[in-house]
C-alpha positions as CSV (number, residue, x, y, z in Angstrom):
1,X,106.3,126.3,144.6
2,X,107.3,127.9,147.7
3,X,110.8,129.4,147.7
4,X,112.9,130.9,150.7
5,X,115.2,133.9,150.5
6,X,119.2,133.3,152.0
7,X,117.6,135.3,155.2
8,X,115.0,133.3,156.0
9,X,117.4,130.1,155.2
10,X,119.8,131.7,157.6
11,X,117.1,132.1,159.9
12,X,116.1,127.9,159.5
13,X,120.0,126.8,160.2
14,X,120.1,129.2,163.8
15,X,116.5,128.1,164.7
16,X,117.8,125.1,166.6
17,X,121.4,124.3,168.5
18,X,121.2,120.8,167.2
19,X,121.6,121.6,163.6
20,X,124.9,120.7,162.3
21,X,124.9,120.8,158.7
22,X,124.2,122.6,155.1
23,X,124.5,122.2,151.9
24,X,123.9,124.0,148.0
25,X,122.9,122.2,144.7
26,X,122.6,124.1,141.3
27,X,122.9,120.3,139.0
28,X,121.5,117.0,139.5
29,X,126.0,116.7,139.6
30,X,126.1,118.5,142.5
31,X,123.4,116.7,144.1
32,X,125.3,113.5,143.0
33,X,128.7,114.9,144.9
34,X,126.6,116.2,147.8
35,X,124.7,112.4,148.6
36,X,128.8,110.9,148.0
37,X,129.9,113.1,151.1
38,X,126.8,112.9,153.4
39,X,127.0,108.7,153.0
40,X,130.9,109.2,153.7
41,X,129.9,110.9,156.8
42,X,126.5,109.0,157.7
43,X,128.9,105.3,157.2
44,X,131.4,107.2,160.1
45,X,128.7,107.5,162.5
46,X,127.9,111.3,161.9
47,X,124.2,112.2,162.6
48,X,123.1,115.3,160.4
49,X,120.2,117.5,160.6
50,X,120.1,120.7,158.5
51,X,118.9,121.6,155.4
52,X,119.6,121.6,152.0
53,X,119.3,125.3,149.5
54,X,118.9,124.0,145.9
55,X,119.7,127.3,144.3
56,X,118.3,128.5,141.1
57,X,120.6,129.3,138.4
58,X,120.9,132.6,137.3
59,X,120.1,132.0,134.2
60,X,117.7,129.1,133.3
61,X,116.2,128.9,136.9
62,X,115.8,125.9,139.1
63,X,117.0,122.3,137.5
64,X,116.4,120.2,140.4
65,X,114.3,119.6,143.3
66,X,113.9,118.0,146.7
67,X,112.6,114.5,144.2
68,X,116.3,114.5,142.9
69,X,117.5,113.3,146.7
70,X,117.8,109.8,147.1
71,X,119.3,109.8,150.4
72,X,117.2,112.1,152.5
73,X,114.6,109.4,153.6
74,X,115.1,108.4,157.2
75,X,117.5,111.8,157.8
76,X,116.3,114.8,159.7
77,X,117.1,116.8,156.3
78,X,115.3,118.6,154.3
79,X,115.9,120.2,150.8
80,X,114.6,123.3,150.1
81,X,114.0,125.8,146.8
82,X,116.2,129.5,147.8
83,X,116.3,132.5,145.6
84,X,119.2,134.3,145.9
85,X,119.0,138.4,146.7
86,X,122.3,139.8,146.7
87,X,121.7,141.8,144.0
88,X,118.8,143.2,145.4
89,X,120.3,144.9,148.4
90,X,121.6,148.6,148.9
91,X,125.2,149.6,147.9
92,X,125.6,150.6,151.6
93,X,124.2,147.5,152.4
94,X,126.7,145.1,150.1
95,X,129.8,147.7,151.4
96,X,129.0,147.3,154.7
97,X,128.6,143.1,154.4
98,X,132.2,143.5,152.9
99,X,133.6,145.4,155.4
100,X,131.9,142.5,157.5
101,X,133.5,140.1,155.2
102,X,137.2,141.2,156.1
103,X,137.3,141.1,159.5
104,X,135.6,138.1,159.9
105,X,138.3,136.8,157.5
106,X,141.1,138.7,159.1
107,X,140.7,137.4,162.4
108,X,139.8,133.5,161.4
109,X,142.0,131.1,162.9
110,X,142.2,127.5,164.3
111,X,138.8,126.4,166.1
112,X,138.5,124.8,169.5
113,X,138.9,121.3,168.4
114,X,136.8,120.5,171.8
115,X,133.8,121.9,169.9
116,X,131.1,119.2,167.6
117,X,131.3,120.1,163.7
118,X,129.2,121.8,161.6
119,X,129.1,120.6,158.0
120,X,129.4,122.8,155.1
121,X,129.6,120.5,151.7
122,X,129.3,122.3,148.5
123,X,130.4,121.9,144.8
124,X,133.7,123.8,143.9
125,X,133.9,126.6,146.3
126,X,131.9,127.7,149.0
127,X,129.6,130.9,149.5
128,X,132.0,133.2,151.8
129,X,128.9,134.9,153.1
130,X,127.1,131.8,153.8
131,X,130.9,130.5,155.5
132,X,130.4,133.8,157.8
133,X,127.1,133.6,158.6
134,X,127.2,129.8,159.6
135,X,130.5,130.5,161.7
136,X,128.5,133.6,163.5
137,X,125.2,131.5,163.8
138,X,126.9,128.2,165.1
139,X,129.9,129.5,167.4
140,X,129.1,126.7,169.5
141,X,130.2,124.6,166.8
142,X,134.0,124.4,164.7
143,X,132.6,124.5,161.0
144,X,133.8,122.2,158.9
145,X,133.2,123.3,154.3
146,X,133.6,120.3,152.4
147,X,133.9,120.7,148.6
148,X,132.4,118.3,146.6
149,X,132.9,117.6,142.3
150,X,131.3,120.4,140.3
151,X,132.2,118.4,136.7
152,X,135.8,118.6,135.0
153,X,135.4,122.3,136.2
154,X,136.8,121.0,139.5
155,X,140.1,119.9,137.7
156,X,140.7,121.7,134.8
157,X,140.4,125.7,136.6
158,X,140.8,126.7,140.0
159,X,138.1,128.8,140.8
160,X,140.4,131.8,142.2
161,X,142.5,132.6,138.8
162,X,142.8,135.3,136.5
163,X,140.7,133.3,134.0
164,X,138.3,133.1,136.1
165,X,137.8,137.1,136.1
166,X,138.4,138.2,132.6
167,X,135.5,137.9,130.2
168,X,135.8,140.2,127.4
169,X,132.0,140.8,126.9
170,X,131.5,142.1,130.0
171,X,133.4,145.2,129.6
172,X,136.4,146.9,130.9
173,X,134.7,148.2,134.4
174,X,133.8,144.7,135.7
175,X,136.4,142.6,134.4
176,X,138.6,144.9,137.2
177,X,136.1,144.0,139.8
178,X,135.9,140.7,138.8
179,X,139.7,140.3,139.3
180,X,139.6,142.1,142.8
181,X,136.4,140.0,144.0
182,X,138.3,136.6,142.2
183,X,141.8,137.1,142.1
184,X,142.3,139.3,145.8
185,X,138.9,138.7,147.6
186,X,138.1,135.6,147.3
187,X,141.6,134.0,146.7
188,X,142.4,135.3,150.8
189,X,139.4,134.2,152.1
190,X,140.0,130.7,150.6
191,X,143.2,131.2,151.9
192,X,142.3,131.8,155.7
193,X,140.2,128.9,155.8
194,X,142.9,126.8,154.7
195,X,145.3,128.2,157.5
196,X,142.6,128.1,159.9
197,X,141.9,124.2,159.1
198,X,138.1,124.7,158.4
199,X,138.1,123.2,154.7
200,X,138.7,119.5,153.3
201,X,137.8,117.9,150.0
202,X,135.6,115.0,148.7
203,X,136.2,114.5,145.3
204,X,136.8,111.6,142.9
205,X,140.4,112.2,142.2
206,X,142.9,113.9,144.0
207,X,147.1,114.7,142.8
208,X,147.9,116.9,139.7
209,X,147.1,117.1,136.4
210,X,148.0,113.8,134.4
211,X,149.0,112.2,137.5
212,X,145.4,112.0,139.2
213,X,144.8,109.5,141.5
214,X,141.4,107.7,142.6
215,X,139.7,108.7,145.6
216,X,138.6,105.4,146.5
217,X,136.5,106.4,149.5
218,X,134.4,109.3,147.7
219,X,134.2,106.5,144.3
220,X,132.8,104.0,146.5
221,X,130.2,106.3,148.5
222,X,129.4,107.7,144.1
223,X,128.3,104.2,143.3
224,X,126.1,103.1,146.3
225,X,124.0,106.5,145.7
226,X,124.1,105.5,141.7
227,X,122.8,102.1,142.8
228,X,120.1,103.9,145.1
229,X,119.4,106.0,142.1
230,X,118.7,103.0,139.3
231,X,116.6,104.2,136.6
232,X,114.0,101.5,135.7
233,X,114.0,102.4,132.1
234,X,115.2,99.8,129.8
235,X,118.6,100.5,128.3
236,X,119.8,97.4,128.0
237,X,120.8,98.0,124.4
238,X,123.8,100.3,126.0
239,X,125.0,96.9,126.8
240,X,128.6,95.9,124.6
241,X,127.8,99.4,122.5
242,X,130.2,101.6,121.7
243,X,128.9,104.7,122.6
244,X,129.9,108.4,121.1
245,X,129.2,111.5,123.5
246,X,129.9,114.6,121.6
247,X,129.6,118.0,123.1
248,X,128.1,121.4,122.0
249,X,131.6,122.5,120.3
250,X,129.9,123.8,117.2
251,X,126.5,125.0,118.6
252,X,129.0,126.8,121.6
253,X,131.2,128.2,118.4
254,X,134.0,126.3,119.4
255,X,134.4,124.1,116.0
256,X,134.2,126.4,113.0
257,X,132.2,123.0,111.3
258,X,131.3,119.7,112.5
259,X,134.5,117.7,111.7
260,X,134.0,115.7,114.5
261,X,130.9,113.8,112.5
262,X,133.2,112.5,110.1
263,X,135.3,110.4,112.5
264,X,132.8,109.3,114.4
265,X,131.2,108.3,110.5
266,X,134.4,106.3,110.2
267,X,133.8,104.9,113.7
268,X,130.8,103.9,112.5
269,X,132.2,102.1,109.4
270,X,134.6,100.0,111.7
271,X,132.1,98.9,114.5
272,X,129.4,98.0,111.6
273,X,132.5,95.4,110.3
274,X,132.6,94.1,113.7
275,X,128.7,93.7,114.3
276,X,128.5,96.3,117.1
277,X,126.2,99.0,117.6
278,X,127.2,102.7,117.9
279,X,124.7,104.7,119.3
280,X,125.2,108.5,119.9
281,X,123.9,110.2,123.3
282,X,123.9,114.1,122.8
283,X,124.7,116.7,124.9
284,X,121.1,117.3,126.6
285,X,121.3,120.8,125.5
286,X,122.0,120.1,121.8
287,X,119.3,120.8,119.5
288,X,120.3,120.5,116.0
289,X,120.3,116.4,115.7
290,X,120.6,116.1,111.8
291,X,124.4,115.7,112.1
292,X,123.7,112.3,113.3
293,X,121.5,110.9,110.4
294,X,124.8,110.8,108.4
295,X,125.6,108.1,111.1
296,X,124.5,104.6,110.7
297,X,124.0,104.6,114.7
298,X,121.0,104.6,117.4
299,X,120.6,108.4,118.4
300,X,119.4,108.8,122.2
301,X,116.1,110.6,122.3
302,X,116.4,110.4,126.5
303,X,118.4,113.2,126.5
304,X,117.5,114.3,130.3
305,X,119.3,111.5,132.1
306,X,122.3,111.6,133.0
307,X,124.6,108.7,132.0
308,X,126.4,107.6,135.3
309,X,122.4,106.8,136.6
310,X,122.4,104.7,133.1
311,X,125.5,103.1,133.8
312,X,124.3,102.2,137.1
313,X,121.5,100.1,136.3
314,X,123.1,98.2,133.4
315,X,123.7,94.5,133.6
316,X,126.2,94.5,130.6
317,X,128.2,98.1,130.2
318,X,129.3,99.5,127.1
319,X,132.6,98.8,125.7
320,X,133.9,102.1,125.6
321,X,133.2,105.9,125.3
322,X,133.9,107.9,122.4
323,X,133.7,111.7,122.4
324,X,136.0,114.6,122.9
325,X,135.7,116.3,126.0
326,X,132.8,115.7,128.1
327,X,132.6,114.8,131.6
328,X,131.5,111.6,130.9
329,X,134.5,110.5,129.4
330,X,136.7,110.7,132.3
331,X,133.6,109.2,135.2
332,X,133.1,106.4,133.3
333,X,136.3,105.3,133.7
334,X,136.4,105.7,137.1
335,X,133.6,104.8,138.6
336,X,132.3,101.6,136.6
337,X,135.7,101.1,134.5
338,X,134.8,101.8,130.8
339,X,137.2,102.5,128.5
340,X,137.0,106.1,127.2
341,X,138.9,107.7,123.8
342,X,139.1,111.2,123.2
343,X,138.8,112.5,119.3
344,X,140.9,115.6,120.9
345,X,144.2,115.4,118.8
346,X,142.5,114.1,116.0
347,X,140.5,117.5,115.4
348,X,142.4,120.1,113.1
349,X,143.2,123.4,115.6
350,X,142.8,125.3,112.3
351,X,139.0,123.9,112.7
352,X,138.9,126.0,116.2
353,X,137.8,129.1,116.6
354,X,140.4,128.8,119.6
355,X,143.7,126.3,118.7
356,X,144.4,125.7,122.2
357,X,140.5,124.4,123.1
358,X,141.6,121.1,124.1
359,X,145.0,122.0,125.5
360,X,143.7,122.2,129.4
361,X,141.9,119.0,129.1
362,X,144.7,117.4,127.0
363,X,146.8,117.9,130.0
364,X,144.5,117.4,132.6
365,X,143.4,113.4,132.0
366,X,146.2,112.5,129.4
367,X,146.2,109.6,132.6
368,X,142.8,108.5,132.6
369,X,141.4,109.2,128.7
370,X,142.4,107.5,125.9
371,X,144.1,110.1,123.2
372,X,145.1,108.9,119.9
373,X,147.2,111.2,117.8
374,X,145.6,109.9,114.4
375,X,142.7,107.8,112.9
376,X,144.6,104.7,112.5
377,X,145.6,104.8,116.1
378,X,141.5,105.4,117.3
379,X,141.0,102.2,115.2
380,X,143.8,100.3,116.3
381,X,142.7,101.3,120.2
382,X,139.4,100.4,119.4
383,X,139.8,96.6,118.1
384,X,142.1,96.4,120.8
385,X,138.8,97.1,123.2
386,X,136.6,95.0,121.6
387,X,138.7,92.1,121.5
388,X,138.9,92.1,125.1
389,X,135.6,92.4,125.8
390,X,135.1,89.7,123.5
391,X,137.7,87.6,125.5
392,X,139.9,86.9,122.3
């Protein structure tokens, strides 16, 4: 596979005076946002031609690829493998692209509104050196970031905080620079934008925490990629289940034991009274699945696919969601309406290796998750459910 470095992308986006737009993916949920905001602006008569960087992730390498795109048929677009270098260059080099970095920041202000747009869309937060070098490439144009969902991440921290900076395990020396680059840096470029009217946002929700409100533009333009995106495997069993998503508390060392596997066992015990089937979809990075034979469930082997592209091919939809905090819980809700119940409060904090775990996200959707503060409340939520799906 063929891979280009940030200079020779650089290089593609100022090859022609025409181009007007870029994007980054790491996650086939960043591709998901990105599709969202290029239908929003494709339905309001925009014409894009650019190029997409699907970055690799620093870690596990590249997890999607120009196949992932359902949108780019037909569009003068194309997606493209990039390998970041930063780290590779001199330390005169990386001081002298920050000195760079300030005055171009220092001096950004409003653009000539006469001027077409250039279209930036990320997930979360934007590359400043790509922001610079588009700006510097494109004057001709008034650049335009749009920031796309990245997961709950994009609700739950801002990306320019202190807790963003301070990771113990990486020592005292670049938990300071992390604060400078997080906290200082990047907090005033963000900042300048802002003032300088170059950024918006296309996200599913938008308010404050607990009082979130839908987005109903950015939902709408989610579910006609999901429907472009239809997986033609048969899950039709998902269809009036109750399905349990747990995360990777205990494999992550968040749950001292798996606790959580006994209330999803008395779940179980309820829904088999009622003739429903439970069936449990992992985290796809979960590998120890012997917790779930103490569950008389179905246990989802297809643990690559996300479930919003389920979801979006099913002619009958779950009931609900059970789980405690993954992302699923709170899209399923909004975007095809399924109940969700978090087992958050029902979870011992002496069981956490960190009592205030599921304090953020507690706060953050108390508006759009279901929380019950005991087991007889989960239960009494949950008949509640099924008897109006059964139409009782």
């Amino acid at each position: 596979m063929k891979t280009y470095s940030e200079k020779e992308m650089s290089a593609l986006l100022g090859a022609g005076k025409e181009i007007n737009f870029y994007a980054d993916a790491i996650t086939p949920l960043h591709i998901l946002g990105i599709e969202a905001a290029m239908y929003h602006l494709l339905q309001q008569g925009v014409d894009l031609k650019g190029y997409i960087a699907i970055m690799a992730h620093p870690i596990t390498g590249f997890a999607v690829s120009e196949a992932d795109f359902h949108i780019l048929d037909g569009l003068d677009v194309k997606a493209l493998p990039v390998v970041n270098h930063y780290g590779k260059r001199s330390l005169s080099q990386k001081l002298k692209d920050r000195a760079a970095s300030y005055r171009f920041f220092g001096r950004c202000g409003p653009a000539d509104e006469k001027k077409p747009l250039f279209y930036y869309i990320t997930p979360y937060k934007p590359s400043f050196e790509m922001v610079m070098r588009i700006a510097e490439m494109k004057a001709e144009y008034q650049l335009k970031v749009i920031v796309t969902d990245e997961g709950l991440a994009s609700y739950l921290r801002n990306p320019y905080t202190i807790t963003k900076s301070i990771i113990p395990e990486w020592g005292i020396v670049r938990t300071i620079k992390n604060l400078w680059d997080i906290c200082i840096e990047a907090r005033w470029f963000w900042k300048r934008m802002q003032n300088a009217g170059m950024t918006s946002e296309f996200m599913l929700l938008h308010g404050k925490k607990g009082r979130w409100k839908r987005n109903e533009a950015c939902i709408e333009a989610y579910r006609k990629i999901l429907s472009k995106n239809r997986t033609q495997e048969d899950f039709s069993y998902y269809g009036d289940a109750v399905l349990i998503n747990p995360s990777l508390l205990y494999e992550a060392k968040i749950l001292k034991e798996r606790v959580d596997i006994g209330i999803y066992q008395e779940v179980g015990r309820l829904l088999k009274q009622k003739g429903i089937t439970m069936i449990v979809k992992p985290h796809p990075r979960e590998k120890q699945l012997h917790w779930y034979d103490e569950l008389d469930c179905i246990v989802e082997k297809k643990g690559g696919m996300a479930q919003e592209n389920i979801f979006a091919g099913l002619t009958v939809l779950p009931r609900c969601l059970i789980g405690d905090s993954s992302t699923t819980l709170v899209t399923a809700g909004i975007l095809f309406d399924i109940k969700a119940i978090s087992i958050n409060r029902l979870i011992n904090k002496k069981c956490l290796n960190d009592a205030h775990y599921f304090d953020n996200f507690n706060r953050t959707f108390s508006n759009l998750v279901m929380m019950p503060e005991t087991m007889e409340e989960l239960k009494s939520m949950l008949c509640e459910i099924i008897s109006d799906n059964s139409g009782l």
